[in-house]
N, C-alpha and C positions, 0 to 999 in steps of 0.2 A: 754570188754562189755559182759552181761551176757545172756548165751542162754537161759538158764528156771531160774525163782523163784520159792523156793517150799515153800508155806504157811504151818507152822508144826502144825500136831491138837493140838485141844482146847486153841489158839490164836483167839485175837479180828481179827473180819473179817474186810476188808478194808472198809470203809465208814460208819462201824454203830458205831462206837466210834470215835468221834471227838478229844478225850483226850486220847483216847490209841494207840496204833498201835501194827498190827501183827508181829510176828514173823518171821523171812522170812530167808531165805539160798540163796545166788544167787550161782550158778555155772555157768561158761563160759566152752567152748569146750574143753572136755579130763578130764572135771571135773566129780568125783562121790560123790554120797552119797548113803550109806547102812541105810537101814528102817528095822524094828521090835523089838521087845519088849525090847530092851537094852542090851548094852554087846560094846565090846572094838569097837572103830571106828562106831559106829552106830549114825548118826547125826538126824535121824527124827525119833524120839521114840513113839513104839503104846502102850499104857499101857493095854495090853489085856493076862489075861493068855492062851489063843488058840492063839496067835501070835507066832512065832518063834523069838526066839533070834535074828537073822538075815534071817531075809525073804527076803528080796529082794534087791533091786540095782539100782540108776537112774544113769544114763551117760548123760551130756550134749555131744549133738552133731552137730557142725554148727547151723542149725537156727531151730533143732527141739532136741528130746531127746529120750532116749530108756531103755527100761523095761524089768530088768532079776528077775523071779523068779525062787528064792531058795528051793521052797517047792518043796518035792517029791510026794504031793497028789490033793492039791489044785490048782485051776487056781483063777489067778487077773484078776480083772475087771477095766480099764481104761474108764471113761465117758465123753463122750463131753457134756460141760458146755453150752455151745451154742446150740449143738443140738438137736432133736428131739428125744430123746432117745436113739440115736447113742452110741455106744460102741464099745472098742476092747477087749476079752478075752487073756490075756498071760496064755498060758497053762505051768504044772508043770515042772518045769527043764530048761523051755526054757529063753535063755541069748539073752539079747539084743535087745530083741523085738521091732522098733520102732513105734514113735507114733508121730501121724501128726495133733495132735489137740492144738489149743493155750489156751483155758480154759478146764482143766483136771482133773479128782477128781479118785483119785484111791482107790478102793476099797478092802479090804481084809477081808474073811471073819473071823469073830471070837464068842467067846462065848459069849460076849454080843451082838450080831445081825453082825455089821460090824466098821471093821474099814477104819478111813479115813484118807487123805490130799490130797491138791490140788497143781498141778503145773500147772506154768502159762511158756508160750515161746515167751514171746513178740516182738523177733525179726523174727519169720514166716518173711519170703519174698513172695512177691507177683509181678505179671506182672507190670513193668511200662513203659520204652523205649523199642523198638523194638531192641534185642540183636544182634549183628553181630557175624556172625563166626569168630572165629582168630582176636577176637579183647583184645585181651587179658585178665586178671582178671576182674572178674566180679563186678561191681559196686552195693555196700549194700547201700540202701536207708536209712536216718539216723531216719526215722521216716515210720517203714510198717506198715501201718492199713490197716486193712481188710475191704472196706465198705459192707462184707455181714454181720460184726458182729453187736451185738447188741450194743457194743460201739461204733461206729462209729454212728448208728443213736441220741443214744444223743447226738454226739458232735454235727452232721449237727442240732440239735433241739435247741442246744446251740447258736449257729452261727446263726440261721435262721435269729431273729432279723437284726444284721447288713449285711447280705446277701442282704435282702431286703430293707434296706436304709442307706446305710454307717454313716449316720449320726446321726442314733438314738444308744444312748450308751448305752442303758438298756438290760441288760442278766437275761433271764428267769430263775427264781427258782428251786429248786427240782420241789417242786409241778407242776409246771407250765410244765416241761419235762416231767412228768408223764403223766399229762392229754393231753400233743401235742401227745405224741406216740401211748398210748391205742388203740384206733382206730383200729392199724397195730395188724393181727390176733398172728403175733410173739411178741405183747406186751403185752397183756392182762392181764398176770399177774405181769408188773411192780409195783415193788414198790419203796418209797422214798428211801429206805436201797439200792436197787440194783441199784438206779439211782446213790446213792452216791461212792456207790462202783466201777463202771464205769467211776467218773469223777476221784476218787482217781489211778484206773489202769490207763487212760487215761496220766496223769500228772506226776505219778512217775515210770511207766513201757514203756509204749508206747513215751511219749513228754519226760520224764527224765527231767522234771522241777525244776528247784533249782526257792524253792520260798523263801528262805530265812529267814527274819523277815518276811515275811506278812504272814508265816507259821503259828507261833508262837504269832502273835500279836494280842492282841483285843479279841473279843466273837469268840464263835463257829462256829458266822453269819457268823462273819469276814473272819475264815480264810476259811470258805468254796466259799466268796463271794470271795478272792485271787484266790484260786484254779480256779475258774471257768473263770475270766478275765484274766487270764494268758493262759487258755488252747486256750479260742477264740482268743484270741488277735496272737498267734504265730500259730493258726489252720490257722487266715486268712490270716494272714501275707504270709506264706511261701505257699497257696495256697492249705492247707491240704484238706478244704473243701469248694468248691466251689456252683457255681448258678445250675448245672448241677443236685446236689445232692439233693437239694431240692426238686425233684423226688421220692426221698425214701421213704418222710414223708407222710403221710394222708392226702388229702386235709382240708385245714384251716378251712372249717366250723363242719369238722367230732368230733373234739375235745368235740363240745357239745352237744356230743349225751352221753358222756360217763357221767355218776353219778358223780360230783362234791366231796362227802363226798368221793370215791373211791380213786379220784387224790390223797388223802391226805393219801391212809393209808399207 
């Protein structure tokens, strides 16, 4: 199982091409991959002339990953993708740095402004049973989500439908998830792109969804309207996202305070 994916620049982003997909590197623990501008063993190429040949270094490590840079001048900048502007600097020469964030964009500087890629760690673990001492190896949950991330609230926005009457089969749209969320001061600038990006990491990093043909089959609608009945259908099933969470969301008349043409863009 893989501890990070690294998304390699100037690859389709997850969810804004229904016909492409990104490029991706999975490393599991003990695995590395060297970054900068090309040259023998360098798996995540920056095309920048102010890059180094070999700048830098990721290590997958158990359920998170760590950052060596190679420069002797410059410091990296790691960004939490989730956070409020949150960052960690890896200063020059230093190996190994770790990093504790599960959506990451790492940044290097160079002659055309900066360069990029993102690593995702989708196996973070988080608190579930109360651990005993001396109980021996520690049990990995086969699905951690985070419910402070911003994934998690689409799924419960996803869900909320059948949460709230088992019997109604209908799952809300993009659009439909956008304009439930806005409301929340952490949504405002959702869009359909990042909504789709969300269900795509949800299904193929977080759930590790084998959808099959219904991947592959029919319109765009199609396979995005797969995607989404398979995330609910095995979120509820196995108790991913519960009545509790419905908490998270906006209260249900807040939706229509938000601009209608907005939900859409």
């Amino acid at each position: 199982m893989e501890t990070i994916i690294v998304q390699l620049p100037g690859t389709a982003q997850w969810g804004e091409d229904e016909t492409g997909s990104p490029e991706l590197i999975h490393l599991g623990p003990g695995d590395i991959a060297d970054f900068g501008r090309g040259g023998a063993g360098v798996r995540i190429v920056l095309t920048d002339p102010g890059i180094s040949r070999r700048a830098g270094q990721l290590e997958a490590a158990g359920d998170y990953w760590r950052l060596s840079n190679f420069s002797r001048s410059v410091s990296y900048v790691v960004e939490n993708l989730e956070g409020a502007g949150e960052y960690l600097s890896v200063a020059p020469g230093r190996l190994g740095a770790p990093v504790p964030f599960e959506f990451s964009r790492v940044v290097l500087p160079a002659l055309s402004g900066t360069a990029t890629f993102k690593v995702f760690a989708p196996q973070h673990a988080y608190l579930g049973e109360q651990s005993v001492p001396g109980g021996g190896e520690q049990t990995v949950h086969p699905f951690a989500l985070d419910p402070t991330s911003k994934y998690f609230l689409v799924l419960v926005a996803l869900c909320e439908p059948r949460l709230r009457d088992p019997s109604d089969s209908a799952l809300p749209g993009v659009g439909q998830i956008v304009e439930r969320l806005r409301p929340l001061e952490s949504c405002r600038d959702l869009t359909r792109s990042a909504v789709n990006y969300h269900i795509d990491y949800l299904a193929f990093a977080k759930l590790r969804l084998d959808l099959g043909e219904e991947a592959t089959a029919g319109t765009d609608g199609g396979r995005t309207g797969a995607k989404r009945t398979r995330l609910a259908s095995v979120a509820l099933r196995f108790g991913l996202v519960r009545e509790e969470h419905l908490g998270l969301l906006p209260p249900r008349g807040a939706a229509r305070l938000t601009d209608p043409q907005e939900a859409g863009a």
